[in-house]
C-alpha positions as CSV (number, residue, x, y, z in Angstrom):
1,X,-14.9,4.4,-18.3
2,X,-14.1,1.3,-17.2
3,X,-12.9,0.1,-13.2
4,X,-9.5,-0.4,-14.3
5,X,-8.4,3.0,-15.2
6,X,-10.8,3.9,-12.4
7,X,-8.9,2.5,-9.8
8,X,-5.7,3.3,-11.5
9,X,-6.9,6.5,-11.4
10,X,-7.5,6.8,-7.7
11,X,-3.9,5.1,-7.0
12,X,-2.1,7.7,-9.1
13,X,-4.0,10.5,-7.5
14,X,-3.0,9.3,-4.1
15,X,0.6,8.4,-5.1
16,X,0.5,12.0,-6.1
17,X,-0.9,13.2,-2.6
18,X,2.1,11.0,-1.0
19,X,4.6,12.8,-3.0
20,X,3.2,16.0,-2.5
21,X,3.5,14.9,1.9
22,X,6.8,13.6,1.9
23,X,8.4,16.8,0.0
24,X,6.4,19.1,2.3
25,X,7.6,17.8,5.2
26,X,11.0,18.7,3.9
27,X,9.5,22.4,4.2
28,X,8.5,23.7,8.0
29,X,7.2,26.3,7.1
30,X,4.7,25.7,4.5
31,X,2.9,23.5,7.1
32,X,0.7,26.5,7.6
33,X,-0.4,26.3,3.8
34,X,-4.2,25.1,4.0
35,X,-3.2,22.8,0.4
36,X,-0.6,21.1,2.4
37,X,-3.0,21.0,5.7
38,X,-5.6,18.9,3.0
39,X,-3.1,16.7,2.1
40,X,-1.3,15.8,5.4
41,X,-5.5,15.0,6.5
42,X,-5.5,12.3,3.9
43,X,-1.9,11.3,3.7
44,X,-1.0,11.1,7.2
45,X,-3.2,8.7,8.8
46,X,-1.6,6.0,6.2
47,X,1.6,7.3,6.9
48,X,1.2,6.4,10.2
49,X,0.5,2.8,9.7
50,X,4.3,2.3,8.3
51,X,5.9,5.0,11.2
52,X,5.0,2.7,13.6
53,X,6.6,-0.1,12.2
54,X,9.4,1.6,10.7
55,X,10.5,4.5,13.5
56,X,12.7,6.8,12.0
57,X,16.3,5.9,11.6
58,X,18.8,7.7,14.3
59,X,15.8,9.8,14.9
60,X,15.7,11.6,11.6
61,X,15.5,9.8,8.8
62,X,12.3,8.4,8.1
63,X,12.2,5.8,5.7
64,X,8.6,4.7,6.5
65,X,7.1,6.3,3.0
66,X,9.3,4.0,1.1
67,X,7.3,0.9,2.3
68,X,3.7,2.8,2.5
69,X,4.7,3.6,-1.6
70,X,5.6,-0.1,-1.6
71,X,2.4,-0.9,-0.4
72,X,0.0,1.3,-2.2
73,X,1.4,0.0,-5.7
74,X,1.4,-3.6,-4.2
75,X,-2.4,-3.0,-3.4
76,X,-3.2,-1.7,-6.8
77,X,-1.6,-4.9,-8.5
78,X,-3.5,-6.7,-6.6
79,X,-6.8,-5.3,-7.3
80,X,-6.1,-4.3,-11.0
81,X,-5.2,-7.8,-11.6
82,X,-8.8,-8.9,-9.9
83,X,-10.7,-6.5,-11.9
84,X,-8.9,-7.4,-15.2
């Protein structure tokens, strides 16, 4: 297995994990669910990075997971094109 796909892998696993946050979040009430509880633990704190920058828009609309996506893909260019 070589680092490549390995680091691929772990940036498609996490890409995954953001997905799984964002669409959640749509969902009060499944908050409670202990798989949602594991991902907002791993998601959230680099969520919060980009929600401080970007505060929601009019209050409600937060457009913050567009750049942390952004970022996490630019990151894995970046090191798949090192390790290459």
């Amino acid at each position: 297995m070589s680092l490549v796909y390995i680091i691929h892998t772990l940036f498609a696993a996490y890409t995954v994990l953001l997905f799984v946050r964002i669409v959640s979040s749509w969902f009060p009430a499944w908050q409670a669910h202990n798989l949602v509880r594991f991902v907002s633990f791993y998601t959230d704190p680099y969520l919060n990075l980009f929600r401080r920058l970007l505060p929601p828009l009019g209050g409600v609309l937060d457009i913050s997971p567009i750049l942390a996506f952004f970022v996490l893909r630019l990151m894995e260019m970046i090191l798949l094109s090192i390790f290459s």
